[in-house]
PAZAPA-4460 file (N, C-alpha, C; in steps of 0.05 Angstrom, whole numbers, plus 32768, in hexadecimal, padded with zeros to 4 digits):
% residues 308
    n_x    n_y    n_z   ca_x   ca_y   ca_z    c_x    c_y    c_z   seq   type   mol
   8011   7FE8   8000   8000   8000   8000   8012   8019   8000     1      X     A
   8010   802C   7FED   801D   8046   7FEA   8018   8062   7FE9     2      X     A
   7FFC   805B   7FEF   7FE4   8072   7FF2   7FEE   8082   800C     3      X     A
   7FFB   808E   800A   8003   80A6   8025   7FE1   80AE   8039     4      X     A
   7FCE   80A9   8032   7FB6   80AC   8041   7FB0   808E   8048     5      X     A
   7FAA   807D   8039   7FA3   8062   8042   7FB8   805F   8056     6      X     A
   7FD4   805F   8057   7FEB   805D   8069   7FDF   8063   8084     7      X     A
   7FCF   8087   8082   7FD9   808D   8099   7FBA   8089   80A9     8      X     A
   7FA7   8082   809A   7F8F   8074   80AD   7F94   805F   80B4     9      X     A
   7FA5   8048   80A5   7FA5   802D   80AD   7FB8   802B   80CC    10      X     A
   7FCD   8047   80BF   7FDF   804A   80DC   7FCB   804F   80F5    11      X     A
   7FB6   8062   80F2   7FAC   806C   810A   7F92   805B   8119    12      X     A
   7F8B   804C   80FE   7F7C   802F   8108   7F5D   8038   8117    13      X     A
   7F54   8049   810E   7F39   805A   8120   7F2E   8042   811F    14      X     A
   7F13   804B   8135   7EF7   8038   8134   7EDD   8052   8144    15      X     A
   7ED1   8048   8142   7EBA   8051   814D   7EB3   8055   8168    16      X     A
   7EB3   8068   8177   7EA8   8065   8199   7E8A   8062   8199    17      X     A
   7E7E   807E   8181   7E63   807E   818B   7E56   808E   817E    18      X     A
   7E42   808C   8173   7E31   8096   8162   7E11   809F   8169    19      X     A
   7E0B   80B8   8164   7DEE   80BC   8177   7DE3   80CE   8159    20      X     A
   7DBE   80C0   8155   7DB3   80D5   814C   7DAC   80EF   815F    21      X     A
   7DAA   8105   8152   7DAB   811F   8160   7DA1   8134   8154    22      X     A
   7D82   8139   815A   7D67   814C   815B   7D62   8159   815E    23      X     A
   7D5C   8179   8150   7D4E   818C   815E   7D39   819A   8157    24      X     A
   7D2A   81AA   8163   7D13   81B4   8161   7D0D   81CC   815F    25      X     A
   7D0A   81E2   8158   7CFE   8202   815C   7D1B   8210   8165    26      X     A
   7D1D   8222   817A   7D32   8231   817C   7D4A   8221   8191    27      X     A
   7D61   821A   818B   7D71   8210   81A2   7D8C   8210   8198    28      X     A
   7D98   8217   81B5   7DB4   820F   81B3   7DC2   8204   81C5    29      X     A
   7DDA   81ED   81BC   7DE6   81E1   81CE   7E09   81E7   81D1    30      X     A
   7E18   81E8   81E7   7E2F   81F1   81E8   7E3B   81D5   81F2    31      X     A
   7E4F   81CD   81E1   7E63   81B4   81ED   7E7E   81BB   81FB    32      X     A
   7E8B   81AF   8210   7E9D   81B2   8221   7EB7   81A5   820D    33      X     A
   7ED0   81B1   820F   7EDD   81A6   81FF   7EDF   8188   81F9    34      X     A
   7EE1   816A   81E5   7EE4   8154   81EE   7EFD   814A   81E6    35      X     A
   7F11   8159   81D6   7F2D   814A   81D5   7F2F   812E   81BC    36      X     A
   7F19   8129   81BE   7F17   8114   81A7   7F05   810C   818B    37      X     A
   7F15   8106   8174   7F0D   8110   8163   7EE9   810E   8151    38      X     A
   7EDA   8118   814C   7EC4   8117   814B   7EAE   8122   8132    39      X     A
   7EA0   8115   8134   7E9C   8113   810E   7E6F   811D   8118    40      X     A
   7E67   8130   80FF   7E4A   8135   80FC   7E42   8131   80E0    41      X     A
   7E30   812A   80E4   7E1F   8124   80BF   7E03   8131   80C0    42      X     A
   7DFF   8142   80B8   7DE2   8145   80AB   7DD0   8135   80A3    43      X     A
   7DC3   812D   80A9   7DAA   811E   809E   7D8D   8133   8093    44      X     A
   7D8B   8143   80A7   7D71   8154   80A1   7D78   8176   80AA    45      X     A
   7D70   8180   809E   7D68   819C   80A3   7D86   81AC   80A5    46      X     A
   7D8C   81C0   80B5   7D98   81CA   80BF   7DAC   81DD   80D6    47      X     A
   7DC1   81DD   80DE   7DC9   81E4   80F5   7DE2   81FC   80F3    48      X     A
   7DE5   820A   810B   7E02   821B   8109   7E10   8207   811B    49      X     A
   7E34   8203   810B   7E3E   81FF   8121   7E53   8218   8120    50      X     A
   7E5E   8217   813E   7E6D   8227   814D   7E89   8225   8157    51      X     A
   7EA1   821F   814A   7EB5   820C   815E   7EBF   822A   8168    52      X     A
   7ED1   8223   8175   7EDF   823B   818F   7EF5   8241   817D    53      X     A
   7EF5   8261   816C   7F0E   825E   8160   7F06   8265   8147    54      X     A
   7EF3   825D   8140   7EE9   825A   8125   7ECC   826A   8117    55      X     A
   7EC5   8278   8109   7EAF   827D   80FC   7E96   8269   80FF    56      X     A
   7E7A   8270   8102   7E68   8267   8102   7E65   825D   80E5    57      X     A
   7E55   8243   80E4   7E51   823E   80C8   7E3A   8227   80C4    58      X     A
   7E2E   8226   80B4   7E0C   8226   80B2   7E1A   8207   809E    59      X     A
   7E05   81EB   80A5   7E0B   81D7   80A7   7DF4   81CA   809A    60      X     A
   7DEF   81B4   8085   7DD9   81B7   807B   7DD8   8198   8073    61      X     A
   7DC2   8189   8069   7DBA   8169   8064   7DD6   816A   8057    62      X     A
   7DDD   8150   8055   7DF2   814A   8041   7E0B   8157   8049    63      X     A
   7E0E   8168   805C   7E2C   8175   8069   7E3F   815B   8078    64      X     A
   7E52   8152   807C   7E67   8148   808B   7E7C   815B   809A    65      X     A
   7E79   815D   80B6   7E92   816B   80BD   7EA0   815F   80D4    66      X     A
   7EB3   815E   80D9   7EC3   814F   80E4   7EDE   8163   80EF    67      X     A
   7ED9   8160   8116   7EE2   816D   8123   7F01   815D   812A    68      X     A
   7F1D   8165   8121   7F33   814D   8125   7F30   8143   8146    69      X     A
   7F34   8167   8150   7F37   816A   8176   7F26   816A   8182    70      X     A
   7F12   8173   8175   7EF2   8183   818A   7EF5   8188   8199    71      X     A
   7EFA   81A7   8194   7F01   81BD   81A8   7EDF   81C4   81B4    72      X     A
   7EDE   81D4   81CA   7EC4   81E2   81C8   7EB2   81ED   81B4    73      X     A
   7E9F   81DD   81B4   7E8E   81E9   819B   7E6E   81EC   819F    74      X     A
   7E56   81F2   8190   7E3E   81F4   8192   7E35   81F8   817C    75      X     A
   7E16   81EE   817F   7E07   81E3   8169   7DEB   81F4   816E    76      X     A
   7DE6   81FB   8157   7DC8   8206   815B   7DB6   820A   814B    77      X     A
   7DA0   820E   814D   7D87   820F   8135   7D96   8235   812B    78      X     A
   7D84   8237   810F   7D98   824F   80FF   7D8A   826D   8113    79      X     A
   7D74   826D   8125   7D70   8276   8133   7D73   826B   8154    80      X     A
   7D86   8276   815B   7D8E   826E   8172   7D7C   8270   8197    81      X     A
   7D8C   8271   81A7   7D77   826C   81B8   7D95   826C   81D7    82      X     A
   7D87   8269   81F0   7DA8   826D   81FB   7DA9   8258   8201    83      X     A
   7DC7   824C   8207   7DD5   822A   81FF   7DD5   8220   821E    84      X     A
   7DC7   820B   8216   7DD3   81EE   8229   7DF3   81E7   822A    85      X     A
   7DFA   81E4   823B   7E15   81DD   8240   7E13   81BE   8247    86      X     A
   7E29   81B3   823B   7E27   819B   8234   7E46   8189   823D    87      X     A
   7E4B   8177   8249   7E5F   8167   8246   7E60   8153   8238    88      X     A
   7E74   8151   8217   7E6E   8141   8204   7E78   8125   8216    89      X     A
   7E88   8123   8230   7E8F   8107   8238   7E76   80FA   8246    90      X     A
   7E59   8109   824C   7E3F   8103   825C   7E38   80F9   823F    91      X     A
   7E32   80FF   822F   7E1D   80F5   8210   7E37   80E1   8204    92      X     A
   7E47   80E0   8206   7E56   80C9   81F0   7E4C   80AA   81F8    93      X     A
   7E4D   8098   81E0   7E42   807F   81E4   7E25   807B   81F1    94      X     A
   7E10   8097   81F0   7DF8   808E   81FA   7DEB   807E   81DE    95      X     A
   7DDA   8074   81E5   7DCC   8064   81C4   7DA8   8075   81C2    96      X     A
   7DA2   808B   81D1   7D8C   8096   81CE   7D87   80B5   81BF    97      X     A
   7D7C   80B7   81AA   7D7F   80CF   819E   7D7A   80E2   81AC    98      X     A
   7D95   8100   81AF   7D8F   8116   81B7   7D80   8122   81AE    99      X     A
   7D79   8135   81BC   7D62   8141   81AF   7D6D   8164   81BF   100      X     A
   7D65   8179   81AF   7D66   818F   81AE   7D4F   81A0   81A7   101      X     A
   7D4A   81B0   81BB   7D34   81BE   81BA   7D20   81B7   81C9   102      X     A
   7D0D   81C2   81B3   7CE7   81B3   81BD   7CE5   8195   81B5   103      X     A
   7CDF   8184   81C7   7CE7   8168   81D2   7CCB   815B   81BE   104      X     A
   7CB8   816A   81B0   7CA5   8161   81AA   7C97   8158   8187   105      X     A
   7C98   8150   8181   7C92   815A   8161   7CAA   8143   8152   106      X     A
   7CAF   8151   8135   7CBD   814D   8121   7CD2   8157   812B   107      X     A
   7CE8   8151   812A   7D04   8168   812A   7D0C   8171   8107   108      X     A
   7D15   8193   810F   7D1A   81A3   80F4   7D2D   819C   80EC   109      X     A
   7D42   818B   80FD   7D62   8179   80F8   7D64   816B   8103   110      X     A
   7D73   815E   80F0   7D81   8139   80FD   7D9D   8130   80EF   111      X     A
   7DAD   812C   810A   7DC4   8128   80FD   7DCE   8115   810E   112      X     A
   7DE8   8106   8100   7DEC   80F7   810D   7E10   80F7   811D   113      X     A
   7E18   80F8   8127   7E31   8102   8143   7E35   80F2   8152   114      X     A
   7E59   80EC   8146   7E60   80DA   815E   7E79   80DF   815C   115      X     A
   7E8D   80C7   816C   7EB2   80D6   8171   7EB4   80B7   816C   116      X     A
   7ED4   80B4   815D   7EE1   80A6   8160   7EFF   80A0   8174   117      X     A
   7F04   808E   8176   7F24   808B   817F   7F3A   807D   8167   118      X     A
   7F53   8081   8170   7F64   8070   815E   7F72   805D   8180   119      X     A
   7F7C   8047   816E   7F84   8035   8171   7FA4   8037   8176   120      X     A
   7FB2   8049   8164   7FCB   8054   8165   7FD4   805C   8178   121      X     A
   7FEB   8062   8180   7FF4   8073   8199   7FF9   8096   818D   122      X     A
   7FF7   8093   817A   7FFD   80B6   8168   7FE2   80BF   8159   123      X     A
   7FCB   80B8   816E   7FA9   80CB   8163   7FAD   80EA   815D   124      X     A
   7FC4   80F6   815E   7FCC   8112   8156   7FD4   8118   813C   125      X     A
   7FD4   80FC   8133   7FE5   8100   8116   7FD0   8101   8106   126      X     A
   7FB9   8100   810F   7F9C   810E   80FC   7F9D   812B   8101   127      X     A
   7F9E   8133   811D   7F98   814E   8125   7FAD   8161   810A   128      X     A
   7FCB   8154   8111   7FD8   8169   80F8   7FDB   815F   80DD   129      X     A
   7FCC   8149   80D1   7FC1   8152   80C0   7FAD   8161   80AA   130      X     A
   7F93   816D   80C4   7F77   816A   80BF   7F7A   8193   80D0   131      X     A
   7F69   81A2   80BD   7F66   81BF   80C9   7F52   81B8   80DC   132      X     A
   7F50   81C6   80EF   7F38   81C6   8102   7F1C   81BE   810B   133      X     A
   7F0F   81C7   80E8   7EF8   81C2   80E0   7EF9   81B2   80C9   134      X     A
   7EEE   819B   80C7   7EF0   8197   80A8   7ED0   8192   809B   135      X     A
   7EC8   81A6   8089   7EAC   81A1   8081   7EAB   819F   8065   136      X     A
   7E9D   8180   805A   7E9B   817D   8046   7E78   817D   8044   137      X     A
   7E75   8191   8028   7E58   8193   8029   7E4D   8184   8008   138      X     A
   7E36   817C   800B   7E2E   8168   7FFA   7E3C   8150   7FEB   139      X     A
   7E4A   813E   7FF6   7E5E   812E   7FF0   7E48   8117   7FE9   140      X     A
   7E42   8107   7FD1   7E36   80F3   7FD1   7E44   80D8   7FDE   141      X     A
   7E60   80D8   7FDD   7E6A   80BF   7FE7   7E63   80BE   8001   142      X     A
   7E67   80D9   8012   7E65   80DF   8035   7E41   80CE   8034   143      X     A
   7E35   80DD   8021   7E15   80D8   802A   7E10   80BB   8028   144      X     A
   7E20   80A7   801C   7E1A   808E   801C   7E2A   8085   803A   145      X     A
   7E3A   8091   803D   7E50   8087   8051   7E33   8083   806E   146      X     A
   7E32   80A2   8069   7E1C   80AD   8079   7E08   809B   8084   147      X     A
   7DF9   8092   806B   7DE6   8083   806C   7DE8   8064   8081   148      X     A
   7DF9   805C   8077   7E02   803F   8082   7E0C   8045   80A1   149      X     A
   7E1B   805B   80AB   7E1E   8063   80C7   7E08   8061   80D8   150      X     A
   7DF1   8070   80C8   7DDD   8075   80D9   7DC9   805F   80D9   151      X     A
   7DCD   804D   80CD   7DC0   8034   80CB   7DD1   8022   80E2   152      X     A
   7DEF   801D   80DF   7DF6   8013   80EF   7DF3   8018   810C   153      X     A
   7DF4   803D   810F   7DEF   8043   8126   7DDD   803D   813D   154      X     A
   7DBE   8038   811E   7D9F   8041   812D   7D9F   8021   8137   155      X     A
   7DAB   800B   8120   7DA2   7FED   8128   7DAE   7FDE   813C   156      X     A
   7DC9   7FE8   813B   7DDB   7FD1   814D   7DDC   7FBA   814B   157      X     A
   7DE0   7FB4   812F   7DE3   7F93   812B   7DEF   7F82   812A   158      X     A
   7DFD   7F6D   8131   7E0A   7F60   812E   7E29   7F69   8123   159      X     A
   7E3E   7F74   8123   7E50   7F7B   8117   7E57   7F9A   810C   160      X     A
   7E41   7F9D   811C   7E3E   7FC0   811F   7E5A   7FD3   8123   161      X     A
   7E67   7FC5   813E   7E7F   7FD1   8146   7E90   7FCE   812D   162      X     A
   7E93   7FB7   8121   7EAA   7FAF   810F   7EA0   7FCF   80F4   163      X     A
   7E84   7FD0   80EC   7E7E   7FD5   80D6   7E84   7FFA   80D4   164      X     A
   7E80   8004   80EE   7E85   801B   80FC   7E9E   8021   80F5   165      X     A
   7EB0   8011   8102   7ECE   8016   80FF   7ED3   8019   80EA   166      X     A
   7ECB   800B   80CD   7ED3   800D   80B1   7EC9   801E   80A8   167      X     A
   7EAD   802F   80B2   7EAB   803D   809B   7EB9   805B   80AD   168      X     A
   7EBA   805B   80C2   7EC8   8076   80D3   7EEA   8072   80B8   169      X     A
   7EF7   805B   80B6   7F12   8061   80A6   7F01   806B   8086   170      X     A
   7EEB   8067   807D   7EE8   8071   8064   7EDE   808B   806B   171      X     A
   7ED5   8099   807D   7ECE   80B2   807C   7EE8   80C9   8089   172      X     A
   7EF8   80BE   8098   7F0E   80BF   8096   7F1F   80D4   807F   173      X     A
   7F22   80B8   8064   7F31   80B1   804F   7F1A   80C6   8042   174      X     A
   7F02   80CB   803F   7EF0   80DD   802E   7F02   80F8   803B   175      X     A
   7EFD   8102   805A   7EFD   811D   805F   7F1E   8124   8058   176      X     A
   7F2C   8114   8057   7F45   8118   8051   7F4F   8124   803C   177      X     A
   7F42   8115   8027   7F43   8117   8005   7F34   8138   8007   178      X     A
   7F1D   813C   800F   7F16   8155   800C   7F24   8169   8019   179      X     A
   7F2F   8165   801D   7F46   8183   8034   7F6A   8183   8027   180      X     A
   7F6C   816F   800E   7F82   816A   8007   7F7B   8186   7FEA   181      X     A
   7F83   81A8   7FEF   7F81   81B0   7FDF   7F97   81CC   7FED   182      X     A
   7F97   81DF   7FE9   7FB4   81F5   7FEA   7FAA   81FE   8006   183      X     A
   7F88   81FD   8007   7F82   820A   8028   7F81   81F9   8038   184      X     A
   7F8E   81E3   803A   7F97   81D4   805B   7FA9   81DA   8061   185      X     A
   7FAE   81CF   8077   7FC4   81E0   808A   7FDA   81CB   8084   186      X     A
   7FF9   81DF   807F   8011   81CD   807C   8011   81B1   8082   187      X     A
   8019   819B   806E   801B   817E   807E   8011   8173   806B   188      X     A
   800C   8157   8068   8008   813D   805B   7FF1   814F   8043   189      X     A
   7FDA   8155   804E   7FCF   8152   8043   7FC8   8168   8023   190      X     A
   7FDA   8176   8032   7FDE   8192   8027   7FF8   818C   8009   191      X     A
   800C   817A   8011   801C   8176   8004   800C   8166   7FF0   192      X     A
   8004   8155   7FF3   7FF2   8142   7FD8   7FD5   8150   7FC9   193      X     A
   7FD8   816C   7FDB   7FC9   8182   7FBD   7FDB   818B   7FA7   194      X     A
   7FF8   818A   7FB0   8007   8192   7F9E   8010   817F   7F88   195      X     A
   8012   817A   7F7A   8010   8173   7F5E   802A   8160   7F60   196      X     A
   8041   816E   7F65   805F   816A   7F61   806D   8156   7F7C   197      X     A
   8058   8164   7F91   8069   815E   7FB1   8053   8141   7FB4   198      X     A
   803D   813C   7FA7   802A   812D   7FA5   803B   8113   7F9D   199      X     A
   8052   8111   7F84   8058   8101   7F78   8068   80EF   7F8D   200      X     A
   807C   810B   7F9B   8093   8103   7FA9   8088   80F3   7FC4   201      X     A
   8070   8101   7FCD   8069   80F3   7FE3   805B   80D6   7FE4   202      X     A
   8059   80D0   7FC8   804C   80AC   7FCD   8067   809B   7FBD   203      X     A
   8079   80AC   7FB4   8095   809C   7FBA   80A6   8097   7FCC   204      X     A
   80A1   80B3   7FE7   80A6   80A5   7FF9   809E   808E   8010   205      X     A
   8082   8095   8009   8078   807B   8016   8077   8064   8008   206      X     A
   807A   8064   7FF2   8079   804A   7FE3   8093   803C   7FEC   207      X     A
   80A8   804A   7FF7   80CD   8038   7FFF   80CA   804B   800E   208      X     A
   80C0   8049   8029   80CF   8054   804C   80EC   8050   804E   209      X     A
   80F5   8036   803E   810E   8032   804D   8128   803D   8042   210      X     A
   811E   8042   8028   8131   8053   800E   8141   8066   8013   211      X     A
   8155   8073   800F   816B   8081   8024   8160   809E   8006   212      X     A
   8150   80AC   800C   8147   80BD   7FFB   8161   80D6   8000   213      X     A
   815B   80E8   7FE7   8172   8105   7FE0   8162   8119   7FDF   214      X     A
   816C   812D   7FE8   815A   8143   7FDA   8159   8144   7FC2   215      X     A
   8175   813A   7FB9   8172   813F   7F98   816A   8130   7F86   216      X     A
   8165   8113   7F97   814D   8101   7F87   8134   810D   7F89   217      X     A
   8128   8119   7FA0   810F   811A   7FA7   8105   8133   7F93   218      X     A
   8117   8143   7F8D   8117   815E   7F81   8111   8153   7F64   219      X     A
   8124   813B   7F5D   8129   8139   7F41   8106   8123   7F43   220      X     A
   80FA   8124   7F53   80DF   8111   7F4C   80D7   8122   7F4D   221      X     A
   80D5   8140   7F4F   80BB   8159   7F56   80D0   8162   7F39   222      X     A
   80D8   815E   7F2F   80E3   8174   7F1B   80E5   818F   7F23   223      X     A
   80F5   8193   7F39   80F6   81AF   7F41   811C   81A5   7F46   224      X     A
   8121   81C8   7F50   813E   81CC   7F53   813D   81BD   7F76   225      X     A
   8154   81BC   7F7A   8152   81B2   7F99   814D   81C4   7FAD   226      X     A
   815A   81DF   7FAB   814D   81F4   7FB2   8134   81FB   7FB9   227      X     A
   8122   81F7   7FA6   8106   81FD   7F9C   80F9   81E9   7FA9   228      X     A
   8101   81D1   7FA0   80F1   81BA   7FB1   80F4   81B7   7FC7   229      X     A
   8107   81B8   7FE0   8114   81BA   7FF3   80FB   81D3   7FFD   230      X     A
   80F8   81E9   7FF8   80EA   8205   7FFA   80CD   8201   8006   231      X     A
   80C7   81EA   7FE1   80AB   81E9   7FDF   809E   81D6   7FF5   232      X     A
   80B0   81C1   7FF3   80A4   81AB   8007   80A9   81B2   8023   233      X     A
   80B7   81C4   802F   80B5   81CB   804E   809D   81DE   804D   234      X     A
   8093   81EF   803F   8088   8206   8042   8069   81F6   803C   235      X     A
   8068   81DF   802F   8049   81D0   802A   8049   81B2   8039   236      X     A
   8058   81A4   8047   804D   8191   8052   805A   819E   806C   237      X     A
   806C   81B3   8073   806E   81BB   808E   8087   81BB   809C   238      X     A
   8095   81A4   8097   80AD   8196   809B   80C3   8195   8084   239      X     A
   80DC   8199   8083   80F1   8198   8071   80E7   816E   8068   240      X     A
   80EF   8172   8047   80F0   8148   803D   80F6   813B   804F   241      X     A
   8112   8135   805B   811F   812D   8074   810E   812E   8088   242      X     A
   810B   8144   8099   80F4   813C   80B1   80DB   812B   80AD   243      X     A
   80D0   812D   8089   80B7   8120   8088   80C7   8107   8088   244      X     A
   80C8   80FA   807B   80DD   80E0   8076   80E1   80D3   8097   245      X     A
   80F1   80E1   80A5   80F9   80DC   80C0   80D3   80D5   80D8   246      X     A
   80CE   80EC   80D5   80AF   80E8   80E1   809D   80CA   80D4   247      X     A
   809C   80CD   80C3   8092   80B4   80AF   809B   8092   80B8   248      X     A
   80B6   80A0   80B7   80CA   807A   80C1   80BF   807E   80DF   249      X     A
   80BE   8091   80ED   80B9   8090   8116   8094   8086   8112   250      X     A
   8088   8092   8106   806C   8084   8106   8069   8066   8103   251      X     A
   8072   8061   80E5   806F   8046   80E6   8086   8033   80EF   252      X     A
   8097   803E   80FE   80B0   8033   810D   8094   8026   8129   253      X     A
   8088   803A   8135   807D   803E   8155   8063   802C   8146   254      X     A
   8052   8028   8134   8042   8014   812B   8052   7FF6   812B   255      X     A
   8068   7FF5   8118   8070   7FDE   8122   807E   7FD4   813B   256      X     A
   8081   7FDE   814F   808A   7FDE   8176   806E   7FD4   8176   257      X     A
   8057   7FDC   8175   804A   7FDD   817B   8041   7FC1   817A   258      X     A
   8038   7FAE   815C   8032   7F93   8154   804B   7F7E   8168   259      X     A
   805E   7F8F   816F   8077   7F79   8175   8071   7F5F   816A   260      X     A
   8077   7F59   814E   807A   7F47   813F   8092   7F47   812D   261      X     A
   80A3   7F56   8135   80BC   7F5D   8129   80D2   7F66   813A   262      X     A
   80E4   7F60   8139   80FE   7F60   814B   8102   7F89   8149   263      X     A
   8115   7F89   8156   811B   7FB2   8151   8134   7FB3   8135   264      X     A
   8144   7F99   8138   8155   7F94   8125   813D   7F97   8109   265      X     A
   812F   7F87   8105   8115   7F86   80EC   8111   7FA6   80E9   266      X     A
   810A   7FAF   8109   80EF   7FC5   80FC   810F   7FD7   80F4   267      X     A
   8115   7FDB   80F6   8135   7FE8   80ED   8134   7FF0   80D2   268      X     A
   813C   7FD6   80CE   8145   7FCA   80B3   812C   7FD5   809C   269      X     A
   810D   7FD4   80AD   80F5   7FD5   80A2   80F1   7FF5   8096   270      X     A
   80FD   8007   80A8   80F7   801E   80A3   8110   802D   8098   271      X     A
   8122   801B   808F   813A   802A   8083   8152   8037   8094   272      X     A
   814D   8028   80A8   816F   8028   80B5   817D   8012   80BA   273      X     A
   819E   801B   80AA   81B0   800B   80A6   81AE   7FED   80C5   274      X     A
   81AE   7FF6   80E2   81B6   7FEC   80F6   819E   7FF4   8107   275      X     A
   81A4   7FE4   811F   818D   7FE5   8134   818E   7FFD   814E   276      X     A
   81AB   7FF4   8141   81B7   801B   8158   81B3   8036   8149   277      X     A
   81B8   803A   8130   81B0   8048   8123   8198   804E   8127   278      X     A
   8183   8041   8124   8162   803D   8129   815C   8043   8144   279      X     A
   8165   803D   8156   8167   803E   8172   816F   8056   817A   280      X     A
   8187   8068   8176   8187   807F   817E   8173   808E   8170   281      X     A
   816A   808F   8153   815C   80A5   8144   8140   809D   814E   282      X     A
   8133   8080   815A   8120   808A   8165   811B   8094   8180   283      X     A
   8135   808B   8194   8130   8095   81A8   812F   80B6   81A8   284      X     A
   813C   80C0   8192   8141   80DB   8198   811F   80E4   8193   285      X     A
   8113   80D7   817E   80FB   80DB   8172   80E5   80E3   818D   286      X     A
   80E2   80C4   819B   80CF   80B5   81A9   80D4   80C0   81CC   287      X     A
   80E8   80C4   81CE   80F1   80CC   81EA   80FE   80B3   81F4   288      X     A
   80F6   809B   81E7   80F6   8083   81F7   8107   8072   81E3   289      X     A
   8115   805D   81EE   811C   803D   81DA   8100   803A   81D4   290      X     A
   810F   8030   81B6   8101   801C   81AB   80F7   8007   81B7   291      X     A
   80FF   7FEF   81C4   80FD   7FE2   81E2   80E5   7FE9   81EB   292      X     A
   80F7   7FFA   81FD   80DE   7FFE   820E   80C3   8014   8200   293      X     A
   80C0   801C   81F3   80AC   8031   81ED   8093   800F   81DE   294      X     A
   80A6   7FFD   81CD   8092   7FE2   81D1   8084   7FD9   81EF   295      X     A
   8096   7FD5   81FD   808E   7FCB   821E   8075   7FE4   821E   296      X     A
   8079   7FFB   8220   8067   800F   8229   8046   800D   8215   297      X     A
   804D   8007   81FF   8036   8000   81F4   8020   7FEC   81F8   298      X     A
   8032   7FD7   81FF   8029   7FBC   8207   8006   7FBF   8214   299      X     A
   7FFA   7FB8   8212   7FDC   7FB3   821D   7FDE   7FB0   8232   300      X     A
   7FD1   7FC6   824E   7FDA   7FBC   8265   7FF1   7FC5   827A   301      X     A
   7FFC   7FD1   825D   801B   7FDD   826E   8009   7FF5   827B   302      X     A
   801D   8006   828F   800F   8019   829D   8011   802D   828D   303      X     A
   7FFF   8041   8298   7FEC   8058   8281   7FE6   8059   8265   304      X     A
   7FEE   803A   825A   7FF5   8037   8247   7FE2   8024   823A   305      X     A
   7FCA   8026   8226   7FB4   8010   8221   7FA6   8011   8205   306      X     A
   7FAA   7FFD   81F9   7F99   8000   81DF   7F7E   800A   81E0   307      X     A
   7F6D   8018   81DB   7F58   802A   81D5   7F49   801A   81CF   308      X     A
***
């Protein structure tokens, strides 16, 4: 697999915590407490403002997807507002009964459906920098099928629900990604694979992690001067080639610690260093920790330390 996006969902391994339909009626608004973890809304019916802390209000409509990386403080409201309930998103996560907003009675004028995922990874940040704040994709037909099947899975709970959740949270993922891969995301992965040139270079370097890359190969794959490419690629994925390259081998270096199904000599060798000391100092300098032990620390069980 050489898809620099497929890479880096499969790296981060999400699944599903919890999924709620969520209703409202006539005038209302609700205010959420920050939740730290990352969190996804779909339109189904009508429409809403949302509000993040930081950010412009912005009017949200059937067929919208937006997807919060951090979920900072934010609020939701009918387009005439009303004064806000204060809310702790850690009290409503994983309930299975539709919220409801507003007047408790009737039809609701919206329905959407809101929930958070986790990753599985020990680096759930490596969404945060690659994803701006807000990400809102509006009328996406692929989202609206995605959509569809969520809220089916959500409402039924059937048999394989958890499993079916988890897969389509990596395809909506892999959708909101693709839509934010254009000149206005913020420095980093995704920003570089709008660019045409740095686009090429970056699924050759993931295609050989272990490849002892040049600037002046990498340059001579962007057809630019080394100068220029060197310029372009710090100033649009964020990081000088080298640091991406380096960051890239420490990810999927700390994924494979992680499986311990491979010696440190292997994962070494795996990510393109000559020796195991070699590998060993550049990740300890990376990780804070050995290689060694930063496995032991992952381990299931180990202290403060637990698969999700």
């Amino acid at each position: 697999m050489h898809d620099p996006l497929s890479q880096v969902v499969e790296l981060l391994r999400p699944r599903a915590v919890f999924a709620n339909i969520i209703s409202g009626k006539g005038h209302w608004s609700v205010r959420y407490s920050k939740f730290g973890e990352p969190s996804f809304c779909i339109m189904l019916e009508g429409t809403c403002v949302l509000a993040v802390q930081g950010h412009e209000p912005v009017s949200i409509s059937a067929g919208d997807f937006v997807l919060l990386p951090a979920t900072p403080e934010f609020s939701i409201s009918s387009q005439v507002g009303a004064p806000p309930v204060y809310i702790d998103p850690n009290q409503v996560a994983g309930g299975v009964n539709e919220l409801r907003y507003g007047d408790p009675d009737g039809l609701p004028d919206m329905r959407s459906l809101g929930g958070s995922f986790k990753f599985e990874s020990a680096d759930a940040e490596l969404l945060v920098s690659l994803l701006p704040d807000i990400v809102h994709v509006k009328d996406s037909q692929r989202l609206a099928l995605l959509v569809e099947i969520v809220g089916e899975e959500a409402a039924e709970s059937s048999p394989g629900s958890e499993v079916m959740l988890s897969r389509l949270v990596d395809l909506m993922l892999v959708e909101a990604m693709r839509s934010t891969i254009t000149s206005l995301a913020p420095p980093g992965l995704l920003r570089g694979l709008g660019d045409s040139r740095l686009s090429i270079v970056l699924r050759k370097i993931h295609a050989d992690i272990a490849y002892g890359w040049t600037i002046a190969e990498l340059a001579s794959i962007a057809s630019l001067s080394r100068s220029a490419f060197f310029s372009r690629f710090s100033r649009e994925v964020g990081v000088s080639p080298m640091e991406y390259i380096l960051l890239w081998r420490m990810q999927v270096a700390k994924e494979q610690l992680c499986r311990r199904d491979k010696s440190v000599a292997q994962i070494a060798e795996y990510v393109g260093y000559g020796s195991s000391s070699a590998f060993s100092v550049a990740f300890t300098r990376y990780a804070g920790v050995s290689p060694g032990r930063y496995s032991r620390k992952m381990e299931p069980g180990a202290d403060g330390v637990g698969n999700t």
